[in-house]
C-alpha positions as CSV (number, residue, x, y, z in Angstrom):
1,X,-51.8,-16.8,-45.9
2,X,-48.4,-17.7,-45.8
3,X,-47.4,-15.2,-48.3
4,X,-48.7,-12.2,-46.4
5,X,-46.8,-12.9,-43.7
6,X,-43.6,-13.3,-45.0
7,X,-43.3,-9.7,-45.3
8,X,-44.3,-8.7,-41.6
9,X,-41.8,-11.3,-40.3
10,X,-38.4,-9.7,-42.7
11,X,-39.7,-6.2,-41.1
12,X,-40.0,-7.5,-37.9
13,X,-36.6,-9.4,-38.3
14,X,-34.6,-6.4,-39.6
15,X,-35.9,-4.4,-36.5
16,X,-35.0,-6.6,-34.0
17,X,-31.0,-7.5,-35.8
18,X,-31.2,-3.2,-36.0
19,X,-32.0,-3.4,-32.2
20,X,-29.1,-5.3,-31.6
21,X,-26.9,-3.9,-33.6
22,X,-26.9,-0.7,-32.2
23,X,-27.1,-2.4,-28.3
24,X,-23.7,-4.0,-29.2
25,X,-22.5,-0.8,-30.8
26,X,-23.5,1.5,-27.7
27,X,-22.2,-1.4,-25.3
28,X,-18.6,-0.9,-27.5
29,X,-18.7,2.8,-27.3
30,X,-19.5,2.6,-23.3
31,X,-16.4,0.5,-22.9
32,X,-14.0,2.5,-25.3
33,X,-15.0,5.3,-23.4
34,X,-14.1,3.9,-19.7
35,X,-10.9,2.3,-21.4
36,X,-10.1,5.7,-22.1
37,X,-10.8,8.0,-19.0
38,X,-9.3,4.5,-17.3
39,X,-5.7,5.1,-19.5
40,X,-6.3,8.8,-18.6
41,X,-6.1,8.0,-15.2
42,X,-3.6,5.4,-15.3
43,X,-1.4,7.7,-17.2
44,X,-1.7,10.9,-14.5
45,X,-0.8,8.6,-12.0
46,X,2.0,6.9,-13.2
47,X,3.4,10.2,-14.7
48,X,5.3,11.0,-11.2
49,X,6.5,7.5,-11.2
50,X,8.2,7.5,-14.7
51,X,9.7,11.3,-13.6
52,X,11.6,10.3,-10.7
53,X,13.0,7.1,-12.6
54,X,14.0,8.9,-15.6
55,X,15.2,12.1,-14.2
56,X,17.3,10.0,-11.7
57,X,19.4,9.2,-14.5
58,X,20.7,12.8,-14.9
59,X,23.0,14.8,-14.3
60,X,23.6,16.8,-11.3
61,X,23.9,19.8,-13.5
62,X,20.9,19.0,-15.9
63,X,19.0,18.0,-12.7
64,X,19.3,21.4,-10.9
65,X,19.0,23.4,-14.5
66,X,15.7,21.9,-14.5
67,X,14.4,22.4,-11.3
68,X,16.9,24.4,-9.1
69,X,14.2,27.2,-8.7
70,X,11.9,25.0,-7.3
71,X,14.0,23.9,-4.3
72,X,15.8,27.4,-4.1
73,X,15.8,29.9,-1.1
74,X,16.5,33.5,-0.1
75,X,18.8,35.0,2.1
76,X,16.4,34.7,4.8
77,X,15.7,31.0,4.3
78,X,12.4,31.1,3.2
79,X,11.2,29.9,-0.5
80,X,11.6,32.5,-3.5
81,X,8.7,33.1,-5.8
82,X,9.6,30.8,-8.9
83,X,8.9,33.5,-11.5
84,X,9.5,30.9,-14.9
85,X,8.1,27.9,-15.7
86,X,9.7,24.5,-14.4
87,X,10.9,22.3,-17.0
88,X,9.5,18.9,-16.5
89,X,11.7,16.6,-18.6
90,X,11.3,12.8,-19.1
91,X,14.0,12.1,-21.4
92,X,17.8,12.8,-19.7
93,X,20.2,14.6,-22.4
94,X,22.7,12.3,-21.4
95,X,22.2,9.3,-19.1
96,X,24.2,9.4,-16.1
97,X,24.4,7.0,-13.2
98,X,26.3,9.1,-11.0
99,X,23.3,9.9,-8.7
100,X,23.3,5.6,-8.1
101,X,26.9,5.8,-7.7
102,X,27.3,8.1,-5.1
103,X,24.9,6.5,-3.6
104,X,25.5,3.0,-3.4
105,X,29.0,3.6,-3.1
106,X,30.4,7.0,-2.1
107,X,27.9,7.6,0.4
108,X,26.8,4.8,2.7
109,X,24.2,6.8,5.1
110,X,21.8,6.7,2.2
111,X,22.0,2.6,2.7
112,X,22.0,2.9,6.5
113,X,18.8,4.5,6.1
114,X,17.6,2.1,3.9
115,X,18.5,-1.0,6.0
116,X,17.2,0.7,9.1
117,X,13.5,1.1,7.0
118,X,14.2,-2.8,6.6
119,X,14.9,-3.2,10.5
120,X,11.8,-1.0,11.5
121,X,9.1,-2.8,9.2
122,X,9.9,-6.5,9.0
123,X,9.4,-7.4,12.4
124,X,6.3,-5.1,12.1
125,X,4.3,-6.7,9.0
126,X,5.7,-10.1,11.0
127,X,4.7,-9.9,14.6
128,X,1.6,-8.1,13.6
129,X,0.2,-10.9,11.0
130,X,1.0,-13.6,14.0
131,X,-0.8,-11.6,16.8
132,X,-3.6,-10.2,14.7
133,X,-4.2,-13.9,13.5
134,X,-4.7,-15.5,17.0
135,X,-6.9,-12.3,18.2
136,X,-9.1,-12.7,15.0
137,X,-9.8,-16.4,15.3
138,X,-10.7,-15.5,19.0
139,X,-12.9,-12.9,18.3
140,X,-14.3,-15.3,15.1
141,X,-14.8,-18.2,17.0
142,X,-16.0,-17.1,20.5
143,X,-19.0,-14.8,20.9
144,X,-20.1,-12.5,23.5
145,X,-20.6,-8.9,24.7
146,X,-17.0,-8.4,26.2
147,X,-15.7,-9.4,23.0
148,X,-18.4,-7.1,20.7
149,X,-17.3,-4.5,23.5
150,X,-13.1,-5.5,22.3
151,X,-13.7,-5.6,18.8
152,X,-15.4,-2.5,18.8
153,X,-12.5,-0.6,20.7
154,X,-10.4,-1.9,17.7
155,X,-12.6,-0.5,15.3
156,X,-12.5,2.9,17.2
157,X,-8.8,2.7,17.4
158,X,-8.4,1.9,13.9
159,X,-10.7,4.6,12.6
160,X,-8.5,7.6,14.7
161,X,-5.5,9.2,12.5
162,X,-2.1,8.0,13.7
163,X,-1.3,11.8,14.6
164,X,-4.0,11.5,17.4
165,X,-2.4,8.4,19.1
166,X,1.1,9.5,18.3
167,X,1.5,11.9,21.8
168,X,0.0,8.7,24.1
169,X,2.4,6.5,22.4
170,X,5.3,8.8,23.0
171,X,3.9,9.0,26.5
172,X,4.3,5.4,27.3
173,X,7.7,4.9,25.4
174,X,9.2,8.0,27.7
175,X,7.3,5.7,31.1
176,X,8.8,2.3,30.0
177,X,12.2,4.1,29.0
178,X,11.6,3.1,25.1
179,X,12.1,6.5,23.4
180,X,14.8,6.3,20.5
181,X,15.1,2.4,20.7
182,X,13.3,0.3,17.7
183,X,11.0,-1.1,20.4
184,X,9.1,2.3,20.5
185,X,8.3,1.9,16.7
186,X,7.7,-1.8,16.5
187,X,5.2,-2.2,19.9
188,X,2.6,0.2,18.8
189,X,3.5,-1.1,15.0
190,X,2.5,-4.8,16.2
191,X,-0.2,-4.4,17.9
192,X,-1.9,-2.3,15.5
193,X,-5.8,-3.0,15.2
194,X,-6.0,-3.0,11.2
195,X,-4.7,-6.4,10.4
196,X,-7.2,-7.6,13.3
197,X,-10.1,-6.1,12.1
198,X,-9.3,-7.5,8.3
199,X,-9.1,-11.2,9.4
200,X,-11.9,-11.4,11.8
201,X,-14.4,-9.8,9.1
202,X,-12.4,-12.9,6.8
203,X,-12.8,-15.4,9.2
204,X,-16.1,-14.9,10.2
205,X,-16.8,-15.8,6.4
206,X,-15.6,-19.5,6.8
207,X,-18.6,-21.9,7.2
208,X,-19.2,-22.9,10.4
209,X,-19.9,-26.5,9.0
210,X,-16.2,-27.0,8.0
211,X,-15.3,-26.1,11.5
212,X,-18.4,-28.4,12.5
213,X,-16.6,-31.5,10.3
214,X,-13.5,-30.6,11.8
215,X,-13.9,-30.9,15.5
216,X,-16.1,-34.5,14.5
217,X,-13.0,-35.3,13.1
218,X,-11.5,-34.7,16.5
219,X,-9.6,-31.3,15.7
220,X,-8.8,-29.3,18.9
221,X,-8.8,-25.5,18.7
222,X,-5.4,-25.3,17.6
223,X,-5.3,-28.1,14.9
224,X,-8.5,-25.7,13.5
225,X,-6.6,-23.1,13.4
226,X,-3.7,-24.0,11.8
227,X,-5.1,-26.5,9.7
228,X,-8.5,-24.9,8.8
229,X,-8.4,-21.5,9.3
230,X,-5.2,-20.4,8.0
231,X,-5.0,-21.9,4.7
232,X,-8.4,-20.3,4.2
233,X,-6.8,-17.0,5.4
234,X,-3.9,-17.2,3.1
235,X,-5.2,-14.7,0.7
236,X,-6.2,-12.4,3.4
237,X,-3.4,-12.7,5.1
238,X,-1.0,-11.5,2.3
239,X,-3.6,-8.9,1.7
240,X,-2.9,-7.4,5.1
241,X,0.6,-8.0,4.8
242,X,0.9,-6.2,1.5
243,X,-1.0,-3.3,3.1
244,X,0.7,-3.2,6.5
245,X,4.5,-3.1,4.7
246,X,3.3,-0.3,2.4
247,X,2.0,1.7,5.1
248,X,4.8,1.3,7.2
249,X,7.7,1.7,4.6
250,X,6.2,5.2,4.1
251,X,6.1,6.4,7.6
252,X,7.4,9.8,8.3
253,X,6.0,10.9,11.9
254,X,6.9,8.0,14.1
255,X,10.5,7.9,13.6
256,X,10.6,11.5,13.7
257,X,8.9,11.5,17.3
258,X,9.9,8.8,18.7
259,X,13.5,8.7,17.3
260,X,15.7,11.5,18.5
261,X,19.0,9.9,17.1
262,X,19.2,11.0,13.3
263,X,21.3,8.1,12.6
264,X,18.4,5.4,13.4
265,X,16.0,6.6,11.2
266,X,14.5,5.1,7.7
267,X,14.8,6.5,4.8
268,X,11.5,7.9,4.3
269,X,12.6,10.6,6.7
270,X,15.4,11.7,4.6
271,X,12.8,11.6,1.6
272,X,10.6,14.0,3.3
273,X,13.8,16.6,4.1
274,X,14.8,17.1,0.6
275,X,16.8,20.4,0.0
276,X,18.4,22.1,-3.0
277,X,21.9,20.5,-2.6
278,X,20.6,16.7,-2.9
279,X,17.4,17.1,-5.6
280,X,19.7,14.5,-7.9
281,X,20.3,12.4,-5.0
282,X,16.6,12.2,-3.5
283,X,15.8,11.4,-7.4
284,X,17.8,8.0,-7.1
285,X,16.8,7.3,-3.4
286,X,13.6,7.6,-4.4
287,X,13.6,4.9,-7.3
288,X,15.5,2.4,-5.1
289,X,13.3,3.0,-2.1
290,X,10.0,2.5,-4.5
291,X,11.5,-1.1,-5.6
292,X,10.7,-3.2,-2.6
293,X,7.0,-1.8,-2.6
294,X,6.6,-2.2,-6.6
295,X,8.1,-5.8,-5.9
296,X,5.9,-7.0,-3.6
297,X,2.8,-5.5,-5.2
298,X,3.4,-7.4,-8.6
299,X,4.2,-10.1,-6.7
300,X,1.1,-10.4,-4.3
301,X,-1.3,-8.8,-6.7
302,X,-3.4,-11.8,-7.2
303,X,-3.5,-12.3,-3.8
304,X,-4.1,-8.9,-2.9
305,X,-7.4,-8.7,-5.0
306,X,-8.2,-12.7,-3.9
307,X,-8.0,-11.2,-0.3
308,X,-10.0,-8.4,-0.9
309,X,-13.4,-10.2,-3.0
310,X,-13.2,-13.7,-1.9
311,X,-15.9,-14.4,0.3
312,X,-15.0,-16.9,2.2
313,X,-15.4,-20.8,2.5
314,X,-13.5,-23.6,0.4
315,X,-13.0,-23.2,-3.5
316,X,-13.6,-25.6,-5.9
């Protein structure tokens, strides 16, 4: 009895290891494939990146060999049909830092700019992390229809384009006398409603029954939300501040509207006015405007993503 069996059990054996085997083989193919297209990806991206780093070590010469016809114009002043191809090169002939040294050193405007981006968006990612923590623990904490009927308004406001609230901005920094001042870039910048909106859909997640414990303990509103709520938040919070300073760093429109003296404006303006004489130049400004950005994304990129998926409540 036994002996007949034996056979229908190897059969049966082999099929199912077969099964397996080919399960674990389609699983690896699946992933070599998404590793791939993910590469791909990674690769287009990053391609622009590596480009301005590497061509901002050349020379002025090799710089405007290379792409001269891109930026050139006609006698009229309008753009001339670019008739050859342009030669994208990622190697330099010969590595040249006179693009840094000018620069850094022969031309301090490009500096100016750069500390005036500083000037415009640390007391923005600042001010509006403080305010948009105190109105997110109110609108996590309290409940009602005025403040559904608030936090909706932020929502509205934070879904509409800046372009669209750029002309009532510049309405009420002409009224209160704050056109070409800082203050007309940092108010609307601090009170912004995305930093809000991310903290009260993060605070929200905290149990109620650690707040419950807390206020047993005898924790008044404030000693919550220092104590309790914030260290919770800390993940969100650099999150949002991660996000805010990128956005910021790269803004073009406000200064431009609401700053009528060249001299105050970031250097993301001068970025977005690049013309044939300073292609080498805008190369290096470029990679030393990128720097603060890359350095505080590798450096908050754990908490970026713990920001984004954690759920809420208190780890392990």
């Amino acid at each position: 009895m036994s002996k007949e069996n034996t056979p229908i059990r190897t059969t049966a054996g082999r099929g199912t290891h077969s099964a397996v085997r080919k399960k674990k083989i389609w699983h690896y193919a699946k992933l070599t494939l998404a590793t791939l297209v993910a590469a791909s990806f990674a690769i287009l991206f990053l391609m622009p990146i590596v480009l301005t780093i590497t061509n901002s070590f050349m020379s002025a010469s090799e710089i405007s060999a290379n792409y001269g016809s891109v930026f050139a114009t006609s006698e009229t002043g309008g753009k001339v049909y670019i008739s050859e191809k342009v030669n994208l090169k990622f190697i330099p002939d010969m590595v040249s830092f006179s693009q840094y040294i000018t620069v850094l050193f022969k031309s301090p405007d490009y500096l100016l700019k750069f500390w005036n981006s500083v000037i415009l968006v640390g007391p923005i990612v600042v001010f509006q992390l403080l305010v948009a923590s105190l109105a997110s623990y109110g609108f996590a904490r309290y409940r009602g229809k005025l403040r559904e009927i608030i936090f909706f308004t932020y929502i509205i406001l934070m879904l509409m384009p800046y372009q669209v609230t750029l002309v009532p901005n510049y309405l009420v920094s002409e009224w209160l006398n704050l056109l070409d001042t800082n203050w007309a870039i940092w108010l609307p910048g601090i009170f912004s409603p995305f930093a809000v909106f991310l903290l009260t859909k993060f605070m929200r997640r905290i149990p109620e029954s650690v707040i419950e414990a807390a206020k047993i303990d005898g924790a008044g509103e404030w000693q919550i939300y220092r104590k309790i709520c914030m260290p919770l938040c800390k993940g969100a919070i650099c999150s949002a501040a991660i996000l805010v300073f990128i956005d910021y760093w790269n803004m073009v429109e406000q200064p431009l509207i609401l700053l009528t003296n060249a001299e105050k404006h970031p250097l993301s303006v001068f970025l977005s006015k690049i013309n044939a004489g300073e292609i080498g130049l805008a190369f290096a400004v470029a990679t030393i405007y990128m720097v603060p950005s890359l350095l505080i994304f590798l450096y908050g990129e754990e908490y970026l993503v713990d920001g984004i998926t954690y759920q809420g409540g208190i780890k392990g």
